[in-house]
C-alpha positions as YAML, in Angstrom:
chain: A
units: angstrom
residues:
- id: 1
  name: UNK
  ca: [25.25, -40.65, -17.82]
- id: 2
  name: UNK
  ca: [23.68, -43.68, -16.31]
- id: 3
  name: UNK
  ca: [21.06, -43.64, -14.02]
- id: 4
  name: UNK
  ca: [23.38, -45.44, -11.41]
- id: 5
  name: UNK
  ca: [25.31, -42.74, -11.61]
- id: 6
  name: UNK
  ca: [22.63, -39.92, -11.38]
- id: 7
  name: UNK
  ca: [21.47, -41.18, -8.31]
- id: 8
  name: UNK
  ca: [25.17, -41.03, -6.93]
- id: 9
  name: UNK
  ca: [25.12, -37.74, -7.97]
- id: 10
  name: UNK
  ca: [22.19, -36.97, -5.77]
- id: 11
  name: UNK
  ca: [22.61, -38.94, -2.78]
- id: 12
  name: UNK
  ca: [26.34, -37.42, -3.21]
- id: 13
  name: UNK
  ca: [24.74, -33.61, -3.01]
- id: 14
  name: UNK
  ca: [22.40, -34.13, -0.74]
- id: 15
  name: UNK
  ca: [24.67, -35.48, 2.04]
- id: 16
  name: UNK
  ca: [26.94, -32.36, 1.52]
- id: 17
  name: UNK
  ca: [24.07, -30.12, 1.86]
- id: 18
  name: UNK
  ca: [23.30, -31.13, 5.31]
- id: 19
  name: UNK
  ca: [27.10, -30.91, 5.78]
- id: 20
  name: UNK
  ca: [28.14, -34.84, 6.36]
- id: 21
  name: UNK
  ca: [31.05, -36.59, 5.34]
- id: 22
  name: UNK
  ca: [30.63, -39.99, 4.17]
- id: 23
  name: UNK
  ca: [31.64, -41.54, 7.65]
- id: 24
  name: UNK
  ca: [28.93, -39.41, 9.65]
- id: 25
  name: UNK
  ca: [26.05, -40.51, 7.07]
- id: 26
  name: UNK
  ca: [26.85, -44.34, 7.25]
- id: 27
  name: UNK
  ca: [27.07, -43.82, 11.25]
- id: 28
  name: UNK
  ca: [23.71, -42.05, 11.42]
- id: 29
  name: UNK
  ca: [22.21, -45.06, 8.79]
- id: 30
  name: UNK
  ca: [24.15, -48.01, 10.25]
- id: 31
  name: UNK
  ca: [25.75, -48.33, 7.12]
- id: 32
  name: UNK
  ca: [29.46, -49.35, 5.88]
- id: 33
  name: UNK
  ca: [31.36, -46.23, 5.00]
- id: 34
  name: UNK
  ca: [32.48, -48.20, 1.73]
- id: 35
  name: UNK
  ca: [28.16, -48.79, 0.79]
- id: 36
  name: UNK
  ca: [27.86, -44.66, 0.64]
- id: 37
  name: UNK
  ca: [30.51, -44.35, -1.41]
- id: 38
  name: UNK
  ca: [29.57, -47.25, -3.53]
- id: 39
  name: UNK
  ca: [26.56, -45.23, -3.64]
- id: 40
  name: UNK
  ca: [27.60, -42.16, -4.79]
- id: 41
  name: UNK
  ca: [30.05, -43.37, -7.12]
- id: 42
  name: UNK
  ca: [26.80, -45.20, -8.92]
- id: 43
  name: UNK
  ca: [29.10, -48.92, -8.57]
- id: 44
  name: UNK
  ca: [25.65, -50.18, -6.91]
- id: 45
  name: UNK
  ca: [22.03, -49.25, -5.81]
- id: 46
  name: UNK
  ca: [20.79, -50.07, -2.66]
- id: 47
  name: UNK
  ca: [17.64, -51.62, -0.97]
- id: 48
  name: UNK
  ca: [13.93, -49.94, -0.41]
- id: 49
  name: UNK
  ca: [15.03, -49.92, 3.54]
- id: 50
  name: UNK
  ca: [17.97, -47.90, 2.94]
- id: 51
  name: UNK
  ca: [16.30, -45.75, 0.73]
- id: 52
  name: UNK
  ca: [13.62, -45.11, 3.67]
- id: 53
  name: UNK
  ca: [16.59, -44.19, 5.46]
- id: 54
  name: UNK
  ca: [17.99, -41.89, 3.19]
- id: 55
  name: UNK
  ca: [14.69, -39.93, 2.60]
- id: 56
  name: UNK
  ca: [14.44, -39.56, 6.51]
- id: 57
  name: UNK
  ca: [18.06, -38.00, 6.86]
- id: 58
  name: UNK
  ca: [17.99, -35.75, 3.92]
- id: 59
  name: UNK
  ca: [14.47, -34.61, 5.10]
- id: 60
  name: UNK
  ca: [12.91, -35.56, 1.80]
- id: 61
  name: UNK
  ca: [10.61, -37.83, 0.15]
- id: 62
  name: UNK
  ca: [11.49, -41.10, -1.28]
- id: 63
  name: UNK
  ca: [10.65, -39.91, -4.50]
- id: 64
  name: UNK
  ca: [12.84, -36.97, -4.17]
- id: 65
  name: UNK
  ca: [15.93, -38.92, -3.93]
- id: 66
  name: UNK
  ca: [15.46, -39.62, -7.51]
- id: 67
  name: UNK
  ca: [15.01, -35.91, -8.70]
- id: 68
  name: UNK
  ca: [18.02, -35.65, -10.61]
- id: 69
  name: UNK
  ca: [17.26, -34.54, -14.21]
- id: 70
  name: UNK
  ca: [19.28, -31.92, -13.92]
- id: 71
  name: UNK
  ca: [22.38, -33.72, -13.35]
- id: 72
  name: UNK
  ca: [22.93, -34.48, -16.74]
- id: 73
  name: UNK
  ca: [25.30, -33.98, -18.98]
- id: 74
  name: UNK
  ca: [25.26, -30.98, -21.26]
- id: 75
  name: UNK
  ca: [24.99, -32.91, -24.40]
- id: 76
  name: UNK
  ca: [21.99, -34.72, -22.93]
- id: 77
  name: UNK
  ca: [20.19, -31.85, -21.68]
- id: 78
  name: UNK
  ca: [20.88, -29.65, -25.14]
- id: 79
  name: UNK
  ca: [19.01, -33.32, -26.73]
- id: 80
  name: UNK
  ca: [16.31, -33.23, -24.88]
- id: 81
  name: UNK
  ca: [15.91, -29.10, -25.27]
- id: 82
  name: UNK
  ca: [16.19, -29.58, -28.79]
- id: 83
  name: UNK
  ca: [13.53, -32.62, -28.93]
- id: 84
  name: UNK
  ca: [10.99, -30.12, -26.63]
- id: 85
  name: UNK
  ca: [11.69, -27.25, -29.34]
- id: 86
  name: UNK
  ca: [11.23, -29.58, -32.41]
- id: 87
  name: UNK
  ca: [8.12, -30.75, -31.80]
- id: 88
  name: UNK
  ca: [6.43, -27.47, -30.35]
- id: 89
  name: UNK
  ca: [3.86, -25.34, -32.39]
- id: 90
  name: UNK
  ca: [4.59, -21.87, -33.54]
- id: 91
  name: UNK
  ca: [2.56, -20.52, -30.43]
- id: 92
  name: UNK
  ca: [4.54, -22.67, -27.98]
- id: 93
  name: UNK
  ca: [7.84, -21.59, -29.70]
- id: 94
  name: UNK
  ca: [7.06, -18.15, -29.14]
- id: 95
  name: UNK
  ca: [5.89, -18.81, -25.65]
- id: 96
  name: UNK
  ca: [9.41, -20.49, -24.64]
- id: 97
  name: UNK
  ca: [11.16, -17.58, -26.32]
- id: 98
  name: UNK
  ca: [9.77, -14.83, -24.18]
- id: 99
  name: UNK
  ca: [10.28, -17.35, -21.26]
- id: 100
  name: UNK
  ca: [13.83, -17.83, -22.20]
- id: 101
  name: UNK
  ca: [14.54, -14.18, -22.57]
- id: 102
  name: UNK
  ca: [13.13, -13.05, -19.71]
- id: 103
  name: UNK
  ca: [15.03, -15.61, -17.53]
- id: 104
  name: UNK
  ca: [18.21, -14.40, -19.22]
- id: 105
  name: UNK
  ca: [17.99, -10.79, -18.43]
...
């Protein structure tokens, strides 16, 4: 998935966290309702101002907005598991193991 998209993704969850629609969040940022959902669909990006904006209403920092790793797809996230686990000693192996199992219990 693109980044584009990620950061839809985000903005997207976010905004439905603090319970908006679409609508109320491009009221409270003097926005088009048709820019948030170009937004979240990941069609376009937006300016530093907006972003400012953003970060203020979600109660985040800028940075934050961008915190989306975990939006990935499955096939990108088993990747970069895999590349983690490939290059990790036989100590840090074992480590990630126990870590593993002990989150799975």
């Amino acid at each position: 998935m693109n980044t584009l998209k990620l950061f839809g993704k985000r903005i997207k969850e976010l905004r439905k966290k603090c319970g908006l629609t679409q609508e109320q969040l491009s009221e409270k940022l003097g926005l088009f309702q048709k820019q948030i959902g170009n937004i979240e669909t990941g069609t376009c990006f937006t300016t530093i101002n907006n972003l400012k904006k953003l970060s203020e209403q979600f109660g985040v920092e800028i940075k934050d907005l961008f915190d989306f790793n975990y939006l990935q797809d499955r096939e990108q996230i088993i990747e970069q598991i895999n590349n983690i686990l490939s290059k990790a000693s036989d100590d840090e192996l074992q480590k990630y193991y126990r870590v593993l199992t002990a989150l799975l219990k």
